[in-house]
N, C-alpha and C positions, 0 to 999 in steps of 0.2 A: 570491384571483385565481389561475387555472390557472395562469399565467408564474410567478408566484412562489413558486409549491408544488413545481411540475417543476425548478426548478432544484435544489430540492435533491438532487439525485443525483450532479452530476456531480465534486464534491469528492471526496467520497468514494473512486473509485475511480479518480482520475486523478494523483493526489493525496494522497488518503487516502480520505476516505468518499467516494466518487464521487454527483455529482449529476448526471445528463442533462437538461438542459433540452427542454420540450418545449410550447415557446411555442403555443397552439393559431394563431395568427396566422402564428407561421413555418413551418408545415406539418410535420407528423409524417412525412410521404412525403419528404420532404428530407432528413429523420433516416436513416430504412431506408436510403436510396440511398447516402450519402454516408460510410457507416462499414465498412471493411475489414473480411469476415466470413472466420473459417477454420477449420477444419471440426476441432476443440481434443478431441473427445470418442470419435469412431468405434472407437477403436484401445484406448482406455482398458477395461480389463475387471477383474473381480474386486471390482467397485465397493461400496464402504460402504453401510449401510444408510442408507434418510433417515427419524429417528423424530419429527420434526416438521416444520413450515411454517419455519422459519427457512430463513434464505439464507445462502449461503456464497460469493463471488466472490474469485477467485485473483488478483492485479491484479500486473502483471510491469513495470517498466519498463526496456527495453532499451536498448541502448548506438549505437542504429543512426542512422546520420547523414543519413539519408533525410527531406528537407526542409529542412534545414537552410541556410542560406543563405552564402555564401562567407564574407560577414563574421562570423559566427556562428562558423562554423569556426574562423577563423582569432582571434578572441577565448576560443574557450573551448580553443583550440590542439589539436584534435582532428584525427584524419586527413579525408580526406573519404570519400566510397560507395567510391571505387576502391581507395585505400588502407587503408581500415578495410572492408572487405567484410563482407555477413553481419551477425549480430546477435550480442549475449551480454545475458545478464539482469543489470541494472544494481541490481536492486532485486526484492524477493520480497514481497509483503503477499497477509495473510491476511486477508478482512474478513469479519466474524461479520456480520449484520444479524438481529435478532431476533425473534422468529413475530411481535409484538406490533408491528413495525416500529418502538417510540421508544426503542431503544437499538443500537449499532455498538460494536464491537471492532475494531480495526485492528492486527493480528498482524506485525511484522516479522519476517522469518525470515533468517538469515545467511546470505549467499551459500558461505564453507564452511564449510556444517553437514556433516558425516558421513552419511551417509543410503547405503542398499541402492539403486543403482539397478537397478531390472528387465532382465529381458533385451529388445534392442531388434535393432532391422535396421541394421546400418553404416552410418555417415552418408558410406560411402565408397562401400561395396557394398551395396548394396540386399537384396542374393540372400545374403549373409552374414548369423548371428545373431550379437549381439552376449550372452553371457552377462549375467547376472546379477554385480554385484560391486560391492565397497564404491565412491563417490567423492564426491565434492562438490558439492550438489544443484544449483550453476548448470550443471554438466556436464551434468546428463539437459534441459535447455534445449539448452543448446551442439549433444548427440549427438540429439537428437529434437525437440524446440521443444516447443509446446506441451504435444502429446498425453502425452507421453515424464517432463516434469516432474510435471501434474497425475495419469497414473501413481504417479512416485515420491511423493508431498506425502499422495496419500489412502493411500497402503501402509505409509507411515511416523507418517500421526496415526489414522488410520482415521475423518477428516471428509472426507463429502464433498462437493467442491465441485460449485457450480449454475453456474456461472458465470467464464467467462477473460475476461479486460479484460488488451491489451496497449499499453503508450503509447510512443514514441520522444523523444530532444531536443527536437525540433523544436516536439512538439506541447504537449510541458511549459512551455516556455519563452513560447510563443504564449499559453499560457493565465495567465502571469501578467503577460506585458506587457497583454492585454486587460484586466487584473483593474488597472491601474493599478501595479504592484510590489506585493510584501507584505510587511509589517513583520519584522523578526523583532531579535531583542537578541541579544548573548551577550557572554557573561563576563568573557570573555580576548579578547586578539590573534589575532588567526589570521592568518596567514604561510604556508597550505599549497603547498607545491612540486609536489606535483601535481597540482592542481586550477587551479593560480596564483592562489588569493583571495587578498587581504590585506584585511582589516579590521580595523579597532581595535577592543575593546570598547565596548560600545554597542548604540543602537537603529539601525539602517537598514532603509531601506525599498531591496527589490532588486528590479533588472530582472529579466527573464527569462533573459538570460544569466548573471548576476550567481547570482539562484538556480539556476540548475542547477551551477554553479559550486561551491554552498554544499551541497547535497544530496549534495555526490561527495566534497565535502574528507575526505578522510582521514589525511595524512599529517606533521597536525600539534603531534597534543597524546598521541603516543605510544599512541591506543587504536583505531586502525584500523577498520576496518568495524564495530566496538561502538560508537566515535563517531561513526563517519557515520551508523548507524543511531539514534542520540538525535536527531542533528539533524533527521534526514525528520523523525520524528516529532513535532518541533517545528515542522518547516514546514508539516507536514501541518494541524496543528492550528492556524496561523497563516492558513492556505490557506480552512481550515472558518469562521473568524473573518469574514475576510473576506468570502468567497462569502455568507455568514447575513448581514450588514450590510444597513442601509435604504438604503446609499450604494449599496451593488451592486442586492441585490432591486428596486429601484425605480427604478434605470436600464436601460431594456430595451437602448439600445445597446453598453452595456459586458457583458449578460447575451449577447446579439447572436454580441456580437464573442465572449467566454467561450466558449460552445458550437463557432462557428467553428471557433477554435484548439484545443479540445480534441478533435473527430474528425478532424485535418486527420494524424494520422498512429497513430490508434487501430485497432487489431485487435481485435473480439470475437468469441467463439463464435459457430455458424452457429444457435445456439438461442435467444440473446437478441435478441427481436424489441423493434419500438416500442411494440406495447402492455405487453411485461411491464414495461417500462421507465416507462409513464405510471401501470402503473401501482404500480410500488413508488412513483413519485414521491407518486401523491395519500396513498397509506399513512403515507408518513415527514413527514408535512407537522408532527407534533409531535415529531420529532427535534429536541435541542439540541443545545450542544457542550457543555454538561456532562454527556450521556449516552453522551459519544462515551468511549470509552478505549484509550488507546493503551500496548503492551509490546513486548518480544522476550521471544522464548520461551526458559524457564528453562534456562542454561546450564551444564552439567557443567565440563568442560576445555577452557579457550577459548586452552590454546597445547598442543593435542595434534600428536603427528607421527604420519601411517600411511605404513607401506613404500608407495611406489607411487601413491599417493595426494599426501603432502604436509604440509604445514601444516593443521589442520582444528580446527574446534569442536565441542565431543558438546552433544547436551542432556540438562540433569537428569533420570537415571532416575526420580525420584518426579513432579516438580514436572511437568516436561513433558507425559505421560501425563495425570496431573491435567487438565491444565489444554487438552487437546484430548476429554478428556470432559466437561468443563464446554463447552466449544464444541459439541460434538455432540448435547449436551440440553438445549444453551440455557438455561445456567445461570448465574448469576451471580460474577461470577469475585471478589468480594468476599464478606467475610464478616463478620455482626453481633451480636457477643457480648453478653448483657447480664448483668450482676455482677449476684448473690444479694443484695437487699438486708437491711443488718441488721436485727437485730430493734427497736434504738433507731430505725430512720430510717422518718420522715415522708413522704421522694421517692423515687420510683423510678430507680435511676440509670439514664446515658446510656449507651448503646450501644456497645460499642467496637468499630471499623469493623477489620478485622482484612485487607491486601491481599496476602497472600503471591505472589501475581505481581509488585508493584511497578509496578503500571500507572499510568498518568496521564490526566486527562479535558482534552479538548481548548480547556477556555477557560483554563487555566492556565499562563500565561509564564511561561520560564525564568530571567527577570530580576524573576517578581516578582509588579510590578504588570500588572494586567489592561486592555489597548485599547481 
């Protein structure tokens, strides 16, 4: 059925693997119309080669309170539009989607990695250039948005992406109060003081404020945006679980309401229209969550200091490189050793799966057992 093929998109990229629903019943011209387009490419130049069909989608989730509802605010203790003005990038994903469309990578990138950002036009003075110089890649968001980050991200992996998906609270949160909450377990206690969660260890099923809540903790278990970043990636893959369920695909009105919430405060490039959208959907239709995989990319110094800059993270001169030319040629970021068997043995042995990224496939809980 078309409704249940097309949604697989919008996880993915809202999320994690974004799935766009594209119910033929609820009109594809309702899609085009209703999704924030901004013009993410014009300005970007010196662009990477593209040596296959694979896709590559930049997916940002910003800090911006736009939608958001009084009570909302004042639960997740944020400022509101007036007091928190503007946006900054809350979140940075890389997603690989592969020429064959039944496999995804879902790349998280550190908000301060170290990175070269390009020279740009003053976010003060327009008519001023801004050099070229080191800083911390949510800054080239911060001093240019868009155009300015997906700049720095292909200069810095030399992949280039096809594609910006940008989301806000408002619309994260809408998409899992439609989805019902989503499960998620963890280990320990969390207590975070700036996020204000508390939870005990355990399984919970979170609302929408509750998860955007969980996705921002950082300030609990002394690993900072290293462990806010395991946890997306655990919601993400929590998020993919769910959305893939017979509970969800086969309820049109909670699939309905899902699509609703998830464009009610999305920004995509002015290049992603509704049919490329239906049709990566029909493509990925044999995507699973055990082809999904999730990492952050290979880390050097994750308590460096630069003059002028600040607190920052490098990434692994070897491992990092690696592992954005395996994304570029769409290669498998696993690897499958098989032992010389001896000359006494009758079996060939098994394979030894060899991940020096340290990735994780998204139907595998943190606590364990599988939902």
């Amino acid at each position: 059925m078309k409704s249940t093929r097309a949604i697989r998109i919008i996880t993915s990229l809202s999320v994690g693997v974004v799935l766009v629903s594209a119910f033929s019943w609820l009109g594809l011209g309702q899609i085009n119309g209703a999704i924030n387009r901004i013009d993410a490419f014009s300005s970007v130049s010196s662009r990477p080669d593209k040596p296959n069909k694979a896709l590559n989608y930049l997916l940002v989730g910003s800090d911006t309170r736009e939608g958001l509802t009084r009570e909302q605010m004042k639960l997740l203790r944020v400022g509101s539009t007036k007091t928190a003005a503007g946006s900054r990038s809350d979140t940075m994903l890389l997603v690989h989607i592969s020429k064959s469309r039944d496999k995804a990578t879902i790349i998280s990138i550190p908000r301060d990695s170290l990175v070269t950002i390009p020279e740009h036009p003053s976010s003060v003075d327009k008519t001023k250039i801004v050099p070229a110089a080191k800083g911390k890649i949510n800054a080239a968001f911060a001093f240019g948005g868009a155009p300015l980050l997906i700049q720095t991200i292909e200069d810095e992996t030399g992949v280039r992406i096809d594609h910006y998906i940008e989301i806000g609270f408002a619309g994260f949160a809408g998409m899992v109060d439609a989805l019902g909450g989503i499960e998620v377990c963890t280990k320990r206690d969390i207590d975070d003081p700036g996020s204000h969660l508390v939870l005990p260890a355990g399984v919970h099923t979170l609302n929408g404020v509750e998860a955007l809540k969980y996705v921002r903790t950082r300030d609990f278990d002394g690993m900072g945006d290293l462990g806010r970043m395991q946890r997306q990636q655990q919601f993400m893959s929590a998020v993919l679980r769910k959305v893939t369920s017979t509970g969800v695909l086969l309820n049109p009105i909670k699939l309905v309401n899902f699509f609703n919430a998830a464009i009610a405060t999305v920004k995509t490039d002015s290049e992603l229209n509704k049919s490329d959208l239906l049709t990566l959907a029909k493509q990925m239709k044999n995507l699973s969550s055990s082809n999904v995989r999730t990492l952050t990319i290979p880390l050097g110094n994750v308590n460096a200091r630069v003059p002028g800059v600040g607190s920052v993270v490098t990434w692994d001169s070897e491992l990092a490189p690696e592992l954005f030319n395996r994304i570029r040629e769409d290669l498998p970021l696993t690897d499958e050793v098989t032992p010389t068997p001896s000359a006494s043995s009758s079996t060939t042995p098994k394979p030894t799966v060899i991940d020096k990224f340290k990735t994780r496939t998204a139907d595998e809980n943190p606590c364990g057992a599988l939902k």
